[in-house]
C-alpha positions as CSV (number, residue, x, y, z in Angstrom):
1,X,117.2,106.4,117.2
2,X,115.2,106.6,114.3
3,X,111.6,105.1,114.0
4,X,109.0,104.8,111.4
5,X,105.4,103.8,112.3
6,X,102.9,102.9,109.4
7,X,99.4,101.8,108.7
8,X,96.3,102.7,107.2
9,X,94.2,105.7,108.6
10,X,93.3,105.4,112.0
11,X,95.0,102.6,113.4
12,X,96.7,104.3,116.3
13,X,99.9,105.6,114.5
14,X,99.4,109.4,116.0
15,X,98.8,107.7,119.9
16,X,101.7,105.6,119.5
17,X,104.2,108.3,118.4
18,X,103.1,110.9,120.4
19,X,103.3,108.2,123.7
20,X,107.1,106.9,122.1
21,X,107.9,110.2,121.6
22,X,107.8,111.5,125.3
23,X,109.4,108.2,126.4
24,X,112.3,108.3,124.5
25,X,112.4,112.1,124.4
26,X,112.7,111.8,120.4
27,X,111.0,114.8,117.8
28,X,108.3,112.9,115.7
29,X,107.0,114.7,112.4
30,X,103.7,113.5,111.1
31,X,104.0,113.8,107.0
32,X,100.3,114.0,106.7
33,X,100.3,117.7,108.4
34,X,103.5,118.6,106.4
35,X,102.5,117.5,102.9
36,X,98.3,117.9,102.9
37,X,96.2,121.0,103.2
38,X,93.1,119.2,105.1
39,X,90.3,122.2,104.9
40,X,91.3,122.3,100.9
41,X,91.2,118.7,101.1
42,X,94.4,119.0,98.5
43,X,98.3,118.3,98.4
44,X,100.4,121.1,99.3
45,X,104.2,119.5,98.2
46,X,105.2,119.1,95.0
47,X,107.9,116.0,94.3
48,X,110.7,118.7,94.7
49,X,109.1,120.2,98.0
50,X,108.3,117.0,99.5
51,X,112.1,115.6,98.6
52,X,113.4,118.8,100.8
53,X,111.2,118.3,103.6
54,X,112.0,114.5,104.2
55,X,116.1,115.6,103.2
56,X,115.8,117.9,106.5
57,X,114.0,115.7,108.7
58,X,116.2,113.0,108.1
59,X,119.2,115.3,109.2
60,X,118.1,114.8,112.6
61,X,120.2,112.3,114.8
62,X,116.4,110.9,116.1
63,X,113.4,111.1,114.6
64,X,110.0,109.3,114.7
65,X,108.0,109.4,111.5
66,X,104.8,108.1,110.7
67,X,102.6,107.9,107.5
68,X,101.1,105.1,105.4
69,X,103.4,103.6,103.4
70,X,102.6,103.1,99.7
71,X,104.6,105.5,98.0
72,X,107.8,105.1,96.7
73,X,109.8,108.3,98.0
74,X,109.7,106.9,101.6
75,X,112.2,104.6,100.6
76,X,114.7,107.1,102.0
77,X,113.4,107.5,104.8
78,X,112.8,103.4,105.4
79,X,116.4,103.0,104.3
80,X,117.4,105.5,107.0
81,X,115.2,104.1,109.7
82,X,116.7,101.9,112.9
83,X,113.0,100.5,113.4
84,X,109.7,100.3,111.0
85,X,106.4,99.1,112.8
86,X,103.9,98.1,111.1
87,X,100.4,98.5,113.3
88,X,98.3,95.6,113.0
89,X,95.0,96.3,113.8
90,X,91.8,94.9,114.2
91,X,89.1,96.4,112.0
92,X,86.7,97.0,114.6
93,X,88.7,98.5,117.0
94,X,89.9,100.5,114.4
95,X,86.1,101.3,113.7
96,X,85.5,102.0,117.3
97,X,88.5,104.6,117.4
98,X,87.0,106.3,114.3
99,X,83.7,106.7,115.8
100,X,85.4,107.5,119.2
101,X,87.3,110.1,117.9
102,X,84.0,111.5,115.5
103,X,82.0,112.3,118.6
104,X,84.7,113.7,120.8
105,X,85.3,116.1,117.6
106,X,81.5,116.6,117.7
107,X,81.3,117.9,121.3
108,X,84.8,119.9,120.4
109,X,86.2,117.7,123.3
110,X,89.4,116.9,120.8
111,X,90.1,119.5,117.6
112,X,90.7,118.4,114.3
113,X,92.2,120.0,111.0
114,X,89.2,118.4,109.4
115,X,86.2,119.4,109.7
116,X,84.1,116.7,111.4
117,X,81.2,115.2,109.5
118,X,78.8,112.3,109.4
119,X,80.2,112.1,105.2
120,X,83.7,112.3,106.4
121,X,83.3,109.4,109.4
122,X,81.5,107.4,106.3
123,X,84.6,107.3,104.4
124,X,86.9,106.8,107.3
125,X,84.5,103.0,108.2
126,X,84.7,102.2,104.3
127,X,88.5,102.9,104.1
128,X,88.9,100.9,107.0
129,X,87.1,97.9,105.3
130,X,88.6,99.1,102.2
131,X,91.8,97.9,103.4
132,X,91.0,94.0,103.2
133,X,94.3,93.7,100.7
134,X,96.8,94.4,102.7
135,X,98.4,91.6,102.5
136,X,98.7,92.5,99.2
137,X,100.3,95.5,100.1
138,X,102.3,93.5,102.7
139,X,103.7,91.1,100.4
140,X,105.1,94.1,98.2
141,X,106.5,96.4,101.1
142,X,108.2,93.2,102.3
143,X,109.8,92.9,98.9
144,X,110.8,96.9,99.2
145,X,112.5,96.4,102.8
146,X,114.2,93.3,101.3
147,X,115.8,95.6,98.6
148,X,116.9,97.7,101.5
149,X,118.7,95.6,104.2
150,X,115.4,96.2,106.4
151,X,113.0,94.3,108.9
152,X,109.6,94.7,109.4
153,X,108.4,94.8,113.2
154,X,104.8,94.4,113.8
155,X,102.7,95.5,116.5
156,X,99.7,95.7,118.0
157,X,99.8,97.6,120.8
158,X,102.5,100.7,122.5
159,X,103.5,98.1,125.0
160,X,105.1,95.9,122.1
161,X,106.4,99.1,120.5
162,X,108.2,99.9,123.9
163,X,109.3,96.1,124.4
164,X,110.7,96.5,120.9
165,X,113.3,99.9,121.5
166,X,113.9,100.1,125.1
């Protein structure tokens, strides 16, 4: 089985993947850890690196994958996907996760590769609102899964996820 989970920043795509993962006993890769350096605050993958990295995790039989979805090279990996959710959210639960998360970071209760800040939890709330045109953004991955053969599944919750591949 192959999965791949997107949305913006924070909407739950780590909890759900981690939870699916151990249900269905699947490996999940998380790009964002293999493709950004977050204490440089910089890419680390060229276009050739980042083409080998996805070429090998799509070898895998199962896979769960999640990342937000605007760029074009995930095309291969949509194309080679069995499910893609897409997490719809509310903003302000979304906004509650973030500051959530901020303070158990704070008290060292849950580590981070970034370094927590009251800056960095700024731009994670305006990204959040930032997001207001996705449907924008909707409307034109849509048109991408189209050209692909491929549905869109969306979800608000790891219960519906489940529901969805059990």
């Amino acid at each position: 089985m192959k999965i791949y989970i997107f949305w913006k920043s924070w909407s739950g795509k780590t909890t759900i993947w981690k939870e699916l993962s151990n249900v269905l006993k699947i490996d999940f890769f998380e790009l964002d850890k293999m493709f950004w350096d977050f204490k440089k605050d910089i890419s680390i993958s060229n276009k050739v690196e980042r083409a080998n990295i996805i070429n090998n995790l799509l070898k895998n039989n199962n896979w769960i994958i999640e990342w937000l979805y605007r760029q074009d090279w995930l095309d291969k990996v949509i194309s080679d996907s069995d499910y893609i959710f897409y997490i719809n959210r509310n903003d302000l639960i979304i906004d509650i996760q973030i500051i959530k998360r901020f303070i158990k970071r704070i008290v060292w209760l849950e580590k981070s590769e970034r370094k927590s800040s009251f800056k960095l939890i700024y731009e994670f709330l305006k990204d959040n609102h930032s997001w207001r045109f996705e449907k924008n953004h909707l409307k034109e991955f849509n048109s991408r899964l189209i050209k692909l053969n491929k549905n869109l599944i969306e979800v608000k919750s790891i219960s519906e996820l489940k529901r969805s591949v059990l």
